[in-house]
Every structure is written in structure tokens, then in C-alpha cells.
C-alpha positions in Angstrom: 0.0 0.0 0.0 2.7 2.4 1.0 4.7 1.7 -2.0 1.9 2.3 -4.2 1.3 5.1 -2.3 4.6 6.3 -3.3 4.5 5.6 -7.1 1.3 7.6 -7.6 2.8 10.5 -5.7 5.5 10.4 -8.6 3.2 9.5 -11.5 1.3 13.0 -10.3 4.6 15.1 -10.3 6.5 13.2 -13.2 7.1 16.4 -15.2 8.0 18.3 -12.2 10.3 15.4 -11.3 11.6 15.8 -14.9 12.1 19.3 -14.7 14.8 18.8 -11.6 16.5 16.2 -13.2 17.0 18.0 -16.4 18.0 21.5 -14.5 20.5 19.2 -12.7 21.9 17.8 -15.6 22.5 21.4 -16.7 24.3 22.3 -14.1 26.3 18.7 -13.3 27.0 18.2 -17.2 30.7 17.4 -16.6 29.5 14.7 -14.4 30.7 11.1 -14.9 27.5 9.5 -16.6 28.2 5.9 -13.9 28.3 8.3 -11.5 25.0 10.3 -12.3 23.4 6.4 -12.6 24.3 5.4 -8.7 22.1 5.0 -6.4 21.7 7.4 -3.8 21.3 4.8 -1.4 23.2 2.2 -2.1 22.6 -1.6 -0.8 25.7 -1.8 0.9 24.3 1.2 2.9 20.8 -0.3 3.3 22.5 -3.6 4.8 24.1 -1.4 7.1 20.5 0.1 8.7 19.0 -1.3 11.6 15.6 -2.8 11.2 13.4 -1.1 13.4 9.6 -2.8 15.5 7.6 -1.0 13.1 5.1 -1.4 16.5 7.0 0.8 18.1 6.5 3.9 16.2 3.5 5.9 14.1 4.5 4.9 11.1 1.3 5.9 9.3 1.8 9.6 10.7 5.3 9.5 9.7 4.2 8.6 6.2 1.7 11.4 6.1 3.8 13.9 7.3 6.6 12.7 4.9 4.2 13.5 2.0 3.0 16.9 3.4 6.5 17.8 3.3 6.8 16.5 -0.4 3.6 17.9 -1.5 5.2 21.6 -0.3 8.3 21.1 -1.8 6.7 20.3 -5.1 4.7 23.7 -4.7 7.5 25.3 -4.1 9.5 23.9 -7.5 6.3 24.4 -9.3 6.3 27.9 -8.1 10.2 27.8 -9.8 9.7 26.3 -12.8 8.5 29.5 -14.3 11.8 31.2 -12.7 14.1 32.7 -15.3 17.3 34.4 -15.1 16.5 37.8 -16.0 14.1 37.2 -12.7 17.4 36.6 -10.9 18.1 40.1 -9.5 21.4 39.2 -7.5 22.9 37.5 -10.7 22.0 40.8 -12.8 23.4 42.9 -9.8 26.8 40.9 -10.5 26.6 40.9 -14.4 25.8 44.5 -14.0 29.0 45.3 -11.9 31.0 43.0 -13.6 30.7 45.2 -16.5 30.3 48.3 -15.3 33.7 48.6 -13.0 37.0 49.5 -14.9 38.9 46.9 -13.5 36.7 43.9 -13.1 35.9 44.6 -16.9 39.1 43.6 -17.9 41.2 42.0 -14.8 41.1 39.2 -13.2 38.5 38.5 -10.7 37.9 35.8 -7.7 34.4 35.1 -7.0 33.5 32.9 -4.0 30.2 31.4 -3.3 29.4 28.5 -0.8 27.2 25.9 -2.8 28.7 23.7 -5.9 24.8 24.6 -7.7 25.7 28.5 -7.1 29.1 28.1 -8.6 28.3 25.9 -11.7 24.9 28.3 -12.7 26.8 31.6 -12.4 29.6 30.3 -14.6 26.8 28.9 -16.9 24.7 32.6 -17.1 27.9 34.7 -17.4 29.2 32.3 -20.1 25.6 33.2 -21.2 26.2 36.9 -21.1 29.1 37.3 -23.0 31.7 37.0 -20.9 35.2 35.3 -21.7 37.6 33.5 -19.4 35.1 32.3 -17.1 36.1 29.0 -15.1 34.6 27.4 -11.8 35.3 25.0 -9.8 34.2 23.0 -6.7 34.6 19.7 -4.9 32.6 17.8 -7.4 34.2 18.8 -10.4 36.2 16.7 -12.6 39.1 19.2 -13.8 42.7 19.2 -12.4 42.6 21.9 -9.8 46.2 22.6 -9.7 46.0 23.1 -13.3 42.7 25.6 -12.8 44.8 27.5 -10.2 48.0 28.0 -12.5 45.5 29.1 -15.3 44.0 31.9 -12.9 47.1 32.7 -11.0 50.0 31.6 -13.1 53.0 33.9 -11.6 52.4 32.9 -8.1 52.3 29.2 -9.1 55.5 29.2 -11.2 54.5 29.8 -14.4 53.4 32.5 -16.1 51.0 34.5 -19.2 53.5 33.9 -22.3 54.4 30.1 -20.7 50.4 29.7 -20.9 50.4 30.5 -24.3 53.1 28.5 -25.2 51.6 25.8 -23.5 48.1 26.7 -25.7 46.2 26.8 -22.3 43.4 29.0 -22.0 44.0 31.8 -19.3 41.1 32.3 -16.9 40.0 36.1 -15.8 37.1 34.9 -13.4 37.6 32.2 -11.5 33.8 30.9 -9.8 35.2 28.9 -6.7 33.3 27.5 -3.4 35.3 27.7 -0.1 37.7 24.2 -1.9 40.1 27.7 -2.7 39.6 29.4 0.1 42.4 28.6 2.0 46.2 27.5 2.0 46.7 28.7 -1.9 48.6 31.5 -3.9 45.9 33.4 -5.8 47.5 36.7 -5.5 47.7 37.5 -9.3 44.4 38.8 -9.0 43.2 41.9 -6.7 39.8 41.7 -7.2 37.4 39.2 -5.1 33.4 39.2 -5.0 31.6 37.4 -2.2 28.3 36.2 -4.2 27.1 35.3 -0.8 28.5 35.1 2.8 29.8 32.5 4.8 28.7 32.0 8.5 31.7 32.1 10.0 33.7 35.1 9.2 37.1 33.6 9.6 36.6 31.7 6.3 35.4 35.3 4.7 38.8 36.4 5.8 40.4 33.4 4.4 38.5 33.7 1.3 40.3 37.6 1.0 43.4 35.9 2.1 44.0 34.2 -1.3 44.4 37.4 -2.8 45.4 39.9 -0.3 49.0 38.0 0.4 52.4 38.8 0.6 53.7 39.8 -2.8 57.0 38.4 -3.8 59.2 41.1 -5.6 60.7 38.9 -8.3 57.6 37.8 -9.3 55.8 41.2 -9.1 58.7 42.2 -11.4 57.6 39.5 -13.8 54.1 40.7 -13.9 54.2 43.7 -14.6 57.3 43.3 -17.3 54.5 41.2 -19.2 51.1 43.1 -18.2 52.6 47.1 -17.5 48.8 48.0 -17.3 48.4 46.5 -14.0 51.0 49.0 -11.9 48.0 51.1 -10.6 46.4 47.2 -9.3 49.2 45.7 -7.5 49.1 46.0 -3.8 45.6 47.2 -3.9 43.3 44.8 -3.0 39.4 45.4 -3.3 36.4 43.3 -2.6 32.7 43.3 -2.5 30.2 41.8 -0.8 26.2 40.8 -1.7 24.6 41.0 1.3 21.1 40.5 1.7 18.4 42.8 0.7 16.6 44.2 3.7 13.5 42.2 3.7 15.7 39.0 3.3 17.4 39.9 6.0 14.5 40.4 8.6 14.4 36.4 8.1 17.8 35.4 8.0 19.5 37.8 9.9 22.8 36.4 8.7 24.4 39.5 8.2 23.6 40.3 12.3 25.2 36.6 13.2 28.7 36.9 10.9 28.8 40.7 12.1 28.7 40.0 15.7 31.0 37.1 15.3 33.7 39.6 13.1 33.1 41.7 16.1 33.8 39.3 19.2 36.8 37.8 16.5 38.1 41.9 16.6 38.0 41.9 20.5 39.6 38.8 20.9 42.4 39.6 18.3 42.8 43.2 20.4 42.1 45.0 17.1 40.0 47.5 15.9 39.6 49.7 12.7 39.3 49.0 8.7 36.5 47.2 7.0 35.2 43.3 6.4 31.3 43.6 5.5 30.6 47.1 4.7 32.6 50.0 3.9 31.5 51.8 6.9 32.7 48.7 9.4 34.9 49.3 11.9 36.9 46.5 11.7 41.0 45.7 11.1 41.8 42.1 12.0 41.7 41.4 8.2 45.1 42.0 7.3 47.0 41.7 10.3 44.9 38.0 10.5 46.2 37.1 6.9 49.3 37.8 8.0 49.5 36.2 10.6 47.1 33.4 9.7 48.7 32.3 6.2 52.3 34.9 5.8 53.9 33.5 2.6 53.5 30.4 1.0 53.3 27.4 4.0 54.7 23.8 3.4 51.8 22.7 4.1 50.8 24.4 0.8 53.4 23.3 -0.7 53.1 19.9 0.4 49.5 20.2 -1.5 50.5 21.5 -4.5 53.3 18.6 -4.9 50.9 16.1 -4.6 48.8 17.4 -7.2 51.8 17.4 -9.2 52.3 13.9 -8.7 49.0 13.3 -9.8 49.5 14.9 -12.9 52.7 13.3 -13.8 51.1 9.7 -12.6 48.0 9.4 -14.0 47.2 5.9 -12.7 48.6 6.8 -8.9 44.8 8.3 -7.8 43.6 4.9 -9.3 46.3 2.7 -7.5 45.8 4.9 -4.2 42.3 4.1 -3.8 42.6 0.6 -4.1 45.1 0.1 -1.3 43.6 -1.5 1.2 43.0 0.1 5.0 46.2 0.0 7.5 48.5 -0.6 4.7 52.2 -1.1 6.0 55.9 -0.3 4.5 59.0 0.8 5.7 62.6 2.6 4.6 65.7 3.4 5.8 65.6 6.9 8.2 67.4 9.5 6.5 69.3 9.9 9.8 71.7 6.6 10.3 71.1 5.1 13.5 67.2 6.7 14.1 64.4 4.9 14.2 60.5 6.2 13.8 57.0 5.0 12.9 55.4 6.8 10.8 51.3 7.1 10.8 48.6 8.3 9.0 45.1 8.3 10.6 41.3 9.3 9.7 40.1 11.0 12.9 36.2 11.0 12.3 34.0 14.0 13.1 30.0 14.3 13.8 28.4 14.7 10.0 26.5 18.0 10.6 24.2 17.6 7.6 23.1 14.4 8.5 20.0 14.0 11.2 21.3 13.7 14.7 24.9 14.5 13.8 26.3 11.1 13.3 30.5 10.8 13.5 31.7 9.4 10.1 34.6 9.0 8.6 33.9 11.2 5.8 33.1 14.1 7.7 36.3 13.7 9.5 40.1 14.9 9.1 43.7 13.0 7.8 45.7 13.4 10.5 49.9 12.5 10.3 52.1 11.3 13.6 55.8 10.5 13.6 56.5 8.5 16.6 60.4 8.5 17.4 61.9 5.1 19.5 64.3 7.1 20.8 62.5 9.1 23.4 58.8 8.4 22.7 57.9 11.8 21.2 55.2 12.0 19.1 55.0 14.8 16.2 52.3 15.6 14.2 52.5 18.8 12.1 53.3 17.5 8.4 55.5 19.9 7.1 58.0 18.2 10.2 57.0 14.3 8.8 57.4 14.9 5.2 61.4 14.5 4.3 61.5 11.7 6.4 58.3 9.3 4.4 59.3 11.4 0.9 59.9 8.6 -1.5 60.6 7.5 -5.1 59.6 4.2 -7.0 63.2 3.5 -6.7 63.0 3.4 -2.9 63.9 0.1 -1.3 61.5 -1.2 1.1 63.1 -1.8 4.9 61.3 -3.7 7.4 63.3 -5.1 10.4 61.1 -3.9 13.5 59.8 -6.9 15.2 56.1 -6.7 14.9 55.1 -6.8 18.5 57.5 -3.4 19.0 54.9 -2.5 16.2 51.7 -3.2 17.5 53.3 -1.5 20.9 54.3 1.5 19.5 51.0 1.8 17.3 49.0 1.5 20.6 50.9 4.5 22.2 49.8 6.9 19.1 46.4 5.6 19.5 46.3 6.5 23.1 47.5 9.7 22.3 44.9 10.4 20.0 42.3 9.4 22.5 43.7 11.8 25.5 44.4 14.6 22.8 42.1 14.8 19.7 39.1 12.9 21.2 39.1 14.0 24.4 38.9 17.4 22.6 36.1 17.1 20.5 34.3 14.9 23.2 34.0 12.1 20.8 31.5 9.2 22.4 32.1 5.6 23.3 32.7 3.9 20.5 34.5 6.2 18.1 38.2 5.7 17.3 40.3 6.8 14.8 41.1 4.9 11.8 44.3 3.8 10.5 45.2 4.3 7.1 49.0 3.6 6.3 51.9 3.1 8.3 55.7 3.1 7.8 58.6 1.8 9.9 61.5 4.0 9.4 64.9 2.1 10.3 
């Protein structure tokens, strides 16, 4: 009965139905077509569900509320099927600006917004209206990102306009991004950045300024403006807008009131006061002297990042090969230091999934974390940049392995205890959770 129940609700709504499949195939068209055939629910996940007493719960309500909920949501995508983009007042605000402002007309420009949907319509409509140079990219999307980043920003990322050419790569002037770029790269090629909408939490609107508003390296600035002598008024100046909410969205969102109070208790806290985030008119200066401190030049953490992407590139088969590696896979190699000896770990720490009803810890929501656990006096590190020379290998690198495997297991159980009293204990993980070991490495 329910079932049927089901299919006649879809039968009813089939063109709407339609309709959101083909506006998501718009927008998702560089999607892998096996991908775009999965299940959302797959049956490895419906093994893993608990079968509920259906006597113990109102299942008929549940049902009926289920389908109020559906009927309103198809009202509401009924309502926006007739929606068009000239309707769109905050995209024709940004086309509008976009080609009304000197610079943006003709520089480079960053635009952040938080959704993958957002990112992929607005480089669909101002493809649409004309404009040239137009990339985006988000956590879904199938291009190299490295290779994006060095078309937007190629001086900063070691290469450069007339190397592009040679190369017969397109350049990219605007660069449609969600928060994937907002952090821990070298954008600084550009000076212009647009917040299409904000963020919640106004440290990642300051780390979304960041990528442009960096430290400028001489040499390269030297380069730049040997090969593009119209930008000497741009350099060093960055500018930015935001689109903030009209005033009767913001009676119901009051998001702008939330991030600006946040800015504000971030200003106290920082012991700085002055400058401008939101508005012009705010009174706010932790922007730049945060940046600074927050990111300064290029990290090796960065760095780290961007090499692995360059592995990718030159490997094409080494994403394919990583993922089928099974879980706690173990190698070792000689130290780089004779006479030390380390283990080297890499664990997933899992996190509560916010975006999933009652918050449940999984391993994708969670972080890669690195330790280095040294024999000879039990210290534990953990900040990559300190690990990486010492696992840094080749295909040439001989595999060592003369740790007996108890001093193993013993050594792997002290990390994991330090994870519990450290990272757990911090994020009050429950009974239950523990973090998940990936690779390991005996260094000897």
C-alpha cells in the first residue's frame, strides 16, 4: 500500500520530477555519466541500517507527514519552474557590476560562493552573457585543480602568461570557486574578489580575502608587470565586494547580524579595531594583520598540496592505484638519519556529520591526521611539514622492514592512546568512536 502510495505521488509530479532532473543535468553536465546512474542509497548502505519494530513507532503519521513535506516542496519547484534568469536580481546585480567597474571589466576577478549549484549556474549565465575566461570549480568537479589555479594565477604558481600561451592553455580572468580555494593557496595574481554570498563564519570570509590579499613576492611582481605594465596602478591594492542580503531577506535570515557579531567578538579577541570586512562603513581591522599572521607567505603545508597534485599529474594511474590500497596498509625505509628509528602514521580522525539528522560521527566528515613516533625518546609529532622529508619517496626506494612486529603493535597503541587523550578528548568524541588507520611506515 505504501509503496503504491509512493508511485502515484511520482506519477502525479512526473514532469515536475523531470524538470529537476533535467535543471540538474545542466548544471552537473561534466559529471561522470556511472556516477550520475548510482544510487543514492546504495545496498551496501541499506544492509548497514537497523531494522526497526515497526510497532514501536507511528509509522502511518510519519508517512503522512513525509508527503506533506513533499507535496510543499513540489509547490514550491512548481512555483520555480516559471523562474528565469533575467528574474534573478542578485545575478543581474553581479553581471551588472561586472561590467560596469574599470577593473573587473578587464582584470582578473575571484568570486566565491558556498554551494557547488551556485558556482556551476553563475559560470553557466555569465558564459551566457558574454563573458570570456570564465572557469569554476568546486569539490565535485572533474578538472585538475592545480591546473585551474596556475590558469588563474599563473606567476604565483610558477609559471606565467606567455608560458600559458606556449603551452596553448586558456588563461582564466574569473575564477567561480566555493570555499575548496579558500584557504592555503597562492591566488595573489588577482586583486579583485566578489563574495556572491556570505559565509557563516567570518574567519573563512577572511580566508577567502586571504587568497588574494597575500604577501607579494618582488621577483615575481617584477615578472608581472614586465609582461602586463597596465596592472602597476592594481598591484598591492586589493578590493572586494560583498552581496549581502536585501533588507527584507534579512528580517528572516538575519545572517548578516550573526557573521557581524562574530567579526566583532573575533576583533576583541584579536585586540584589534579599525578598517572594513562587510561594509565600507565597518569598523573592523583584523583582516590584514589575521592574513598575515594566519597564512604569511607560502606554507609547506601548501606546498606539500600542491606537490601532490603534481604527482598526480605526472602519474596518471597513482589516484587509481591509491584508492585501491587496502586500509592499515604497511611499508618501511631506511631513516634518512643513520642510526634513528620512527613509525610513521597516517590516521582518519572521524567527526560528527553536521548535515546528517542527529549528527552522526563518520569517517567522511572527518580529518587525515599525520604522527611520527620517534623510538628514541617516545615523542610524538604531528605537524606534516615536520614528517614529510623523512616518508618522501621515489619508486626507486627500497623497502626496509626489520622492527619486530610486536615493537609494532606496541608503538601503534601508544599513538592511538594519544589520539584518544588529545584529539578525542577534545572534540568529546563518544564511546565507540576511534580513529582509523590508514597507512603506516617503519623508518629504520
Amino acid at each position: 500500500h505504501e509503496k503504491a502510495q509512493l508511485e502515484r505521488w511520482k506519477r502525479r509530479h512526473g514532469e515536475l520530477i523531470g524538470y529537476v532532473h533535467d535543471r540538474q543535468r545542466e548544471l552537473w553536465a561534466d559529471e561522470d555519466p556511472e556516477d550520475a546512474d548510482e544510487d543514492f542509497v546504495t545496498d551496501e548502505m541499506l544492509e548497514d541500517v537497523d531494522q526497526l519494530p515497526r510497532d514501536q513507532y507511528k509509522v502511518e503519521e510519519i508517512i503522512a507527514d513525509t508527503f506533506d513535506d513533499m507535496d510543499q516542496l513540489a509547490e514550491f519547484l512548481d512555483d520555480l519552474s516559471d523562474f528565469k534568469t533575467q528574474h534573478d536580481d542578485k545575478l543581474q546585480a553581479l553581471i551588472r557590476l561586472l561590467k560596469s567597474d574599470p577593473v573587473l571589466k578587464v582584470h582578473k576577478v575571484l568570486i566565491f560562493t558556498e554551494f557547488a549549484h551556485t558556482a556551476r549556474y553563475l559560470a553557466k549565465e555569465l558564459k551566457a552573457a558574454g563573458f570570456e575566461g570564465v572557469e569554476q570549480i568546486d569539490s565535485g568537479s572533474k578538472r585538475d585543480r592545480s591546473e585551474v589555479i596556475r590558469r588563474f594565477a599563473p606567476y604565483y604558481n610558477g609559471s606565467s602568461s606567455p608560458q600559458l600561451a606556449t603551452e596553448a592553455q586558456q588563461p582564466i580572468r574569473v575564477l567561480i570557486s566555493t570555499d575548496i580555494l579558500s584557504e592555503g593557496l597562492n591566488l595573489q595574481d588577482a586583486t579583485r574578489l566578489i563574495n556572491y554570498d556570505l559565509h557563516w563564519n567570518p574567519v573563512r570570509l577572511m580566508q577567502r580575502i586571504g587568497r588574494v590579499d597575500r604577501r607579494m613576492n618582488p621577483d615575481i611582481e617584477a615578472r608581472i608587470l614586465a609582461d602586463h605594465p597596465d596592472q602597476k596602478d592594481l598591484r598591492g591594492k586589493i578590493v572586494y565586494w560583498n552581496f549581502l542580503p536585501p533588507e527584507e531577506l534579512e528580517d528572516l535570515l538575519r545572517l548578516y547580524t550573526r557573521v557581524a557579531h562574530k567579526t566583532l567578538r573575533i576583533s576583541k579577541t584579536f585586540g584589534i579595531e579599525g578598517k572594513k570586512l562587510l561594509r565600507p562603513e565597518d569598523d573592523y581591522d583584523a583582516l590584514r594583520i589575521f592574513n598575515q599572521t594566519y597564512e604569511g607567505k607560502t606554507t609547506p603545508l601548501e606546498e606539500m598540496h600542491l606537490e601532490f597534485q603534481r604527482l598526480l599529474k605526472a602519474h596518471p594511474e597513482l589516484e587509481t592505484r591509491l584508492k585501491a590500497l587496502p586500509g592499515r596498509v604497511f611499508s618501511g625505509k631506511q631513516h634518512p638519519s643513520p642510526g634513528a628509528q620512527a613509525v610513521f602514521f597516517c590516521y582518519r580522525l572521524p567527526r560528527p556529520d553536521l548535515s546528517k539528522p542527529h549528527a552522526e560521527w563518520s569517517e567522511e566528515a572527518g580529518e587525515t591526521q599525520w604522527y611520527l613516533y620517534h623510538l628514541a625518546d617516545g615523542q610524538i609529532l604531528q605537524e606534516p611539514p615536520e614528517i614529510v622529508n623523512l616518508i618522501r619517496s621515489t619508486p626507486d626506494t627500497p623497502r626496509k622492514h626489520h622492527m619486530a612486529q610486536q615493537n609494532l603493535s606496541d608503538i601503534r597503541a601508544k599513538v592511538e592512546l594519544h589520539i584518544k587523550n588529545t584529539y578525542l578528548k577534545r572534540v568529546q568524541a563518544p564511546m565507540g568512536i576511534k580513529p582509523i588507520l590508514k597507512a603506516w611506515m617503519e623508518l629504520s
